[in-house]
N, C-alpha and C positions, 0 to 999 in steps of 0.2 A: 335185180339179181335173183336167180333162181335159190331156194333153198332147198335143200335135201339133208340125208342122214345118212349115217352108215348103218348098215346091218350087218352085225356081230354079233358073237356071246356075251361080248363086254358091253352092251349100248344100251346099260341101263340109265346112264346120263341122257337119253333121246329117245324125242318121241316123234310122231307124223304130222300131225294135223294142225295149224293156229284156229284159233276162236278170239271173235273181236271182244267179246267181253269179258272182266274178272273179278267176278259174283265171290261170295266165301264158298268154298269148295269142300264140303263134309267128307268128304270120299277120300281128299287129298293131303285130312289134317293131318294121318302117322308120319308125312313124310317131312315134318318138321318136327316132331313131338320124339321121333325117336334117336336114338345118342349119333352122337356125332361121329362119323367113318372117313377114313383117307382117301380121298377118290382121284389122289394127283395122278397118282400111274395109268389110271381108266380115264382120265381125261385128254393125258399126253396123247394115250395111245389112239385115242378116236382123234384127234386132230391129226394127228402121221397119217392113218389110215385115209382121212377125208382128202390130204394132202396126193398121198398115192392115186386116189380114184379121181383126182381131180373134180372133188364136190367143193362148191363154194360156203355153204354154210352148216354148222351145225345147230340144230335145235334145240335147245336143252331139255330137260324133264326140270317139272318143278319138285322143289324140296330143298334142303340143304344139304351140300359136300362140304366138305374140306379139305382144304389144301394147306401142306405144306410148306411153311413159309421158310426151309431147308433147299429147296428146290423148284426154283422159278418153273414156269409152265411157258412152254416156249411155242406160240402162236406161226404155223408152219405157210408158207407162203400160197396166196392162194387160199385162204380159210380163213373165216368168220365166225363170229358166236354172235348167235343169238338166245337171249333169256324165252323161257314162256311164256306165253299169254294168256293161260287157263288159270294160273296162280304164279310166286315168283319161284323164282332160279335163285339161290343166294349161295355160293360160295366164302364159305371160312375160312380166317385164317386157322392152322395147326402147330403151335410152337414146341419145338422141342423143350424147354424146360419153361417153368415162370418166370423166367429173369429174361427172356429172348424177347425182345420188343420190334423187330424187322416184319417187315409184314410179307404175307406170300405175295408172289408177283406172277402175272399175265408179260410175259417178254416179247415183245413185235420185232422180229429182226430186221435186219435191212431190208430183204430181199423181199420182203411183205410190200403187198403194192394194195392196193384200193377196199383194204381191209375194213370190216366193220366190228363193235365190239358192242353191245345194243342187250337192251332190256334186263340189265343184270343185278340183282343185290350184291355187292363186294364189301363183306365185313373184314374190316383188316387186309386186304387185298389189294392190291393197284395194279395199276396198268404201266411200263418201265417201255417206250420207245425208244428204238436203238438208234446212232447216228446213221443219217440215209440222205438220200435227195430224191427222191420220188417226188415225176412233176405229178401226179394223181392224186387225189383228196382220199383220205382216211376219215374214218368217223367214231366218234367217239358218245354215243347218244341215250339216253333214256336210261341211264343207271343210277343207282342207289350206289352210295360211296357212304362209308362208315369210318372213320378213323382212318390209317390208310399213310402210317412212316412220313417221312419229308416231304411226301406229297400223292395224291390218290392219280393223280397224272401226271406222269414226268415226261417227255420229251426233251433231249437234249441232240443237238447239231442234227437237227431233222426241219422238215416244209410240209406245207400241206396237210396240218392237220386241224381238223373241227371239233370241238366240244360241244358238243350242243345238247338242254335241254336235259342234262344230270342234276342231282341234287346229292350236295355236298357233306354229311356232320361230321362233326367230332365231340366226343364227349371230356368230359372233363378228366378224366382218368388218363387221358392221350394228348390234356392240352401241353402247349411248349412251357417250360419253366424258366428261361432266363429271358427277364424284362429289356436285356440290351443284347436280341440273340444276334451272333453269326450265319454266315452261310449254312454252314454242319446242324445249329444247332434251332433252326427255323423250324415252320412248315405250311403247307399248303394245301388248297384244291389242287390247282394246278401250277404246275413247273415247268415254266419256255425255257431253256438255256440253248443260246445261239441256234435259234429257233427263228424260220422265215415265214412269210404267206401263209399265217393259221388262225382261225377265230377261237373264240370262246362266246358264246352266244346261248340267252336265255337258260342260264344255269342259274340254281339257290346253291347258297353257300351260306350254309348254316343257318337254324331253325330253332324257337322255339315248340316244341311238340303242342304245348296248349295252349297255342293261337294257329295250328294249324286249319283250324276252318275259316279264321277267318281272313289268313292271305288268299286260301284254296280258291275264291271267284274272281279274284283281281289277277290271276295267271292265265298265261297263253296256254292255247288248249294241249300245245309240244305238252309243258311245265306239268298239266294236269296230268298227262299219260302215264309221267313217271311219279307223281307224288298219289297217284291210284298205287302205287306197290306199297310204299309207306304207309296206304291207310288199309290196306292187306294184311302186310304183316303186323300193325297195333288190333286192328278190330277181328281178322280172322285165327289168324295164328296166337295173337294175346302175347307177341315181343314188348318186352319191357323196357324198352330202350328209354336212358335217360330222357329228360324232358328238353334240359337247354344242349343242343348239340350245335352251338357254334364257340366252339373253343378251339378255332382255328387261328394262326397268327394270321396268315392271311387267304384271301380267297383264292387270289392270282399273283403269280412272280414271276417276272421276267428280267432276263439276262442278257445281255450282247444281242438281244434279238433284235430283228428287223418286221415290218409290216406286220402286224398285228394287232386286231381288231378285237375289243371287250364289249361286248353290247347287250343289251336290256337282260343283263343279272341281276339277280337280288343276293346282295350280300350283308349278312344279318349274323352278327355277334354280338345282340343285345342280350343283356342279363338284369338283373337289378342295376340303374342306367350306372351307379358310382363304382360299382364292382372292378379293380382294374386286375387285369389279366397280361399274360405276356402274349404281348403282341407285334406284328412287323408288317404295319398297314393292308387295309382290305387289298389295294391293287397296288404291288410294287413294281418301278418300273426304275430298273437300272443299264445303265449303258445299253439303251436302246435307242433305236432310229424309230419314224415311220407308226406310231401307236399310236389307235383310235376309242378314244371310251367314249362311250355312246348309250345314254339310253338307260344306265342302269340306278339303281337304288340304291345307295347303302349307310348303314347308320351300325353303330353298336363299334367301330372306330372310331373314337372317342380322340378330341384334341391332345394329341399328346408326342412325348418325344418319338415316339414307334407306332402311335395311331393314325388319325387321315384317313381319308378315303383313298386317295390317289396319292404316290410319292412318286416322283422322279429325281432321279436322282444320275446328274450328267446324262439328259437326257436331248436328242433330238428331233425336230419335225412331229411336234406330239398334239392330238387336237381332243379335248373334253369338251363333250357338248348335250348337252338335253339329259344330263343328271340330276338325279334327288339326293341330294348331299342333306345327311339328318344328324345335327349336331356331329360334323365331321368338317374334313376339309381337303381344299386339291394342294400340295404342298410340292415347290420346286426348290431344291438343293443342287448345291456344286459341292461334291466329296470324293474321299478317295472310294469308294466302292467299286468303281470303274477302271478303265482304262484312260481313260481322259477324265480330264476336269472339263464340260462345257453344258450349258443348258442353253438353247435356243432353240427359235421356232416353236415357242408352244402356245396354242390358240384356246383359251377358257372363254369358252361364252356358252347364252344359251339356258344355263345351268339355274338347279332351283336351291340354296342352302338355309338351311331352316336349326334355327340353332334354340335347345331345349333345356340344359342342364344349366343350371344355377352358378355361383358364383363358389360354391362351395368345394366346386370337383376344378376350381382353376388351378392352373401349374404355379410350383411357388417361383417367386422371385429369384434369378431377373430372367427367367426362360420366359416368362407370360409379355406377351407382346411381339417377338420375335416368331415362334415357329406356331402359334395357339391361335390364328386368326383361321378365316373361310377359306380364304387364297393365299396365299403366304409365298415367298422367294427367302432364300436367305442361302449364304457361300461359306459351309462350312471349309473348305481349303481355309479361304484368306483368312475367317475368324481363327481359325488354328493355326495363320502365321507358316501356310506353306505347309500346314499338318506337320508343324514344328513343337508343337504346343497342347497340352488338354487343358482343363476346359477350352471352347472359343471362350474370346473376347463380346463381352456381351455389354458394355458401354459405348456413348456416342465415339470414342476413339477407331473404334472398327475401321479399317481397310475398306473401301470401295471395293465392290468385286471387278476382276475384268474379265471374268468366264461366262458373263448373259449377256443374251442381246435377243432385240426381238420375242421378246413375252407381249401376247395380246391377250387384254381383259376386256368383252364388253357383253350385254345386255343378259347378265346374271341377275339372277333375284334372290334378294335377302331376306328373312323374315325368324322370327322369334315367338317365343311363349312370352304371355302378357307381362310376365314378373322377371324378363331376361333382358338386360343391353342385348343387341346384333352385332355379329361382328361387324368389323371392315376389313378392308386391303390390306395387307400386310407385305414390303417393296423391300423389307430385308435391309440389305447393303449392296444394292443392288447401282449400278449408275443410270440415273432416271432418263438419260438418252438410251437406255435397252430397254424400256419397260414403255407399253403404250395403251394407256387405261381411257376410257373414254368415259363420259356422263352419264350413260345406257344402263350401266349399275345401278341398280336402286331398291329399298326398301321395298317391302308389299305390307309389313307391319308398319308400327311405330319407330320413326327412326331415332338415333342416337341422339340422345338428349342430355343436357346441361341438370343438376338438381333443381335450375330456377325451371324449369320446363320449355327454355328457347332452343329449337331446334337448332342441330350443328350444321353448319355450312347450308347448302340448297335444302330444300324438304327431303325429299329424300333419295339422293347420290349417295351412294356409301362412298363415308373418307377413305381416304390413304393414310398408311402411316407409313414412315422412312426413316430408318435408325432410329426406332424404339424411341420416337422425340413425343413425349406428351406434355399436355398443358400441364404444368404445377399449381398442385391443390387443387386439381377441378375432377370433379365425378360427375358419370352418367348419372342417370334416372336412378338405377341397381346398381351402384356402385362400381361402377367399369368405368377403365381409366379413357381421357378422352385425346387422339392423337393434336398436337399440333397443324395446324393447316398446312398443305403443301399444294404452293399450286403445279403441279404436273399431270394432268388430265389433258390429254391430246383432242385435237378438232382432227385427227384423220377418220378418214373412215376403214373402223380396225373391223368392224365387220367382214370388208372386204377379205380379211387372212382366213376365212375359214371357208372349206371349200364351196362350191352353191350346192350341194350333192347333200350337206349336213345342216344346211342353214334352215331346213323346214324338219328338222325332227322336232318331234315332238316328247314331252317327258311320260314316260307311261303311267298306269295308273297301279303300280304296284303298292304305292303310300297311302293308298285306302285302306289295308290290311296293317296297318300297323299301327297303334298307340304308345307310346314311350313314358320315357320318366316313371318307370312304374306300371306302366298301365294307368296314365293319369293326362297325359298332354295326345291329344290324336294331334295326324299329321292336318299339316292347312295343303288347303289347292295351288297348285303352282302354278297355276292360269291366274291368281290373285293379279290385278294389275298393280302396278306401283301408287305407293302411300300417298293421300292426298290430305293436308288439314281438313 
């Protein structure tokens, strides 16, 4: 796509020329250094203008604007942004008073077709996709998102569109406040709602600032282009931006959507590991169809009622495969969030879960066992008696679910810090003719152990557990409780449910940049083979 600019009186937002490299630029420090100016109406107005001359893109000037967050900036068809290349493009938000917490918005109307939005810092700013069907790919790539309302990318009753290769913060000042949030009261990287045909691909979502060099090698060279602006504006410009900017509830949320693929992101809301925050899992996935995670990393989703890595929730046709799951977990629910109650077809293999925090950050009784393991199923509908009831029922009395079927679990790998139980399976209330778990689970640490030191069941198959049924009186190694046997382990080959297209990924090597617990547990290799005495 060709880029050009408009020339006007107004087109001090643009400039001519791109340069591959973005050196510190002495020449270019006043244009961040001096106060902040309203440039929504110079902005609008070069996009009308681009729109009239039928130019495809604009190029920005670096420095900082602001905008408005009183008046959305409405992206006219036919027209792109592009950030600079010399130094960054950063757009502010401008609130009318201190108490106004909406952020300005970039608005893509319908009628916008093969649009791109690229290389841009958006402090407090987002991007608002309107409902469309455009069979054409949009793109959404190589920005810098800072805080950023309900979410730094909304798309709602839209197709076609790409995220690719953004990095995500939030600081603490913008994290969510209620531990059991709603809809309204959430937030995100990005937001599907009844959303088709779109990826999210090689994005960070939230970041520790001072461990920032040492993910910076372990990223794809996309990843590098845009966290080169992050280390722009700390080392050139001297932006102070908080250090932990993953105070996000989650990374990604999706809704009613269909076909949508999550693949090789790093989603990262580590802090001091016990710290809990309000959260609504790194990837939520509600009443959708057709969703692929693939590929990514994520930790600092901590076991918990609104932690996990992955929720779905009445979810179908959904397949998790070649993930670094780090003291997290992949968790399937039947609830009312949806339109239906039903979870099926969903394929967990592949995957690497390495579990770090101690015994001291477990959930209290009687939640711990139920929803706090690696893999986990559990139907709150029936435990709330038809969503007749709060609490669920969390005794062996529980209801069988009859809203799952077809859950496949195989050749996941478990693994732990030296001083931690691992978890296992966790089947819910689940009826064990829908669930099809195979032997191909197993340990890559020391498996689950007895205090005499006799290993549980085979060496190392991680157990099952099925209605919260443990042995009485008996403890792990570390004091973790030990399921009951259940023989339901299938001889099919559940491998087969996962497409042959995802059977050879592989897990990336994002978990070389990260040590946990503090800065005290690095990650282990997820090539470890399975545990041997």
């Amino acid at each position: 796509m060709k880029l050009s600019f408009v020339s006007c009186s107004i087109a001090i937002l643009l400039v001519g020329m791109a340069q591959a490299e973005m050196p510190c630029r002495d020449d270019l420090a006043d244009l961040y250094d001096r106060p902040l100016a309203d440039y929504t109406d110079i902005l609008q107005d070069l996009i009308n203008q681009a729109s009239e001359l039928d130019e495809p893109a604009l190029l920005l000037k670096p420095g900082r604007f602001g905008l408005r967050s009183s008046d959305p900036i409405m992206l006219q068809p036919g027209v792109s942004l592009l950030g600079n290349p010399d130094a960054p493009t950063v757009f502010v938000a401008i609130h009318d008073s201190d108490a106004e917490e909406e952020p300005a918005t970039i608005q893509v109307p319908a009628a916008a077709t093969e649009w791109y939005i690229k290389d841009i810092i958006f402090d407090d700013v987002n991007i608002d996709v309107q409902p469309h069907n455009n069979q054409k790919e949009s793109l959404v790539q190589g920005n810098v998102f800072l805080n950023g309302g309900r979410g730094s990318v909304i798309s709602k009753f839209g197709t076609h569109l790409n995220v690719d290769s953004n990095v995500f913060f939030r600081d603490e000042a913008h994290a969510g406040t209620e531990m059991i949030p709603k809809y309204e009261t959430t937030n995100t990287g990005v937001l599907f709602d009844t959303q088709t045909d779109s990826v999210v691909s090689k994005n960070i979502f939230g970041m520790d600032l001072r461990h920032f060099y040492d993910l910076y090698p372990h990223t794809a060279p996309e990843m590098q282009s845009t966290l080169d602006k992050v280390q722009y504006m700390m080392q050139c410009v001297g932006e102070k931006w908080d250090d932990q900017q993953g105070y996000m509830a989650s990374g990604v949320q999706l809704y009613m959507s269909n076909d949508i693929t999550i693949q090789q992101n790093i989603l990262n809301a580590t802090f001091p590991d016990t710290k809990p925050i309000a959260q609504d899992h790194g990837i939520s996935v509600v009443g959708s169809n057709q969703t692929y995670i693939l590929q990514n990393y994520v930790a600092g989703w901590q076991l918990a009622d609104f932690g996990g890595a992955v929720r779905f929730t009445s979810a179908v046709d959904a397949y998790v495969a070649a993930n670094y799951l780090a003291n997290t977990a992949v968790m399937m629910y039947v609830a009312n969030h949806a339109d239906f109650q039903q979870v099926e077809n969903i394929v967990v293999a592949n995957n690497f879960l390495y579990r770090l925090l101690d015994h001291n950050v477990d959930p209290e009784p009687p939640l711990d066992g139920w929803l706090y393991e690696a893999i986990t199923f559990f139907d709150f509908w029936t435990a709330r008696l038809n969503n007749t009831i709060r609490p669920p029922i969390w005794n062996s009395s529980l209801p069988i679910s009859p809203w799952a079927k077809d859950i496949y679990i195989s050749h996941n790998k478990f693994g732990a810090a030296a001083d931690v139980d691992p978890n296992v399976i966790s089947m819910g209330n689940i009826d064990l003719d829908g669930i099809h778990v195979d032997r191909t689970n197993c340990y890559v640490t020391k498996p689950l152990t007895y205090d005499n030191g006799l290993q549980y069941l085979e060496s190392n198959v991680v157990p099952l557990l099925w209605r919260q049924d443990y042995q009485p009186n008996v403890r792990a190694l570390h004091g973790g409780k030990v399921p009951v046997r259940v023989d339901a382990h299938t001889r099919q080959n559940v491998m087969s449910r996962l497409p042959p297209a995802l059977r050879q990924l592989e897990v990336p090597d994002y978990w070389r940049g990260f040590t946990l617990r503090n800065n005290t547990v690095p990650m282990v290799d997820p090539t470890m083979p399975c545990y041997k005495a």
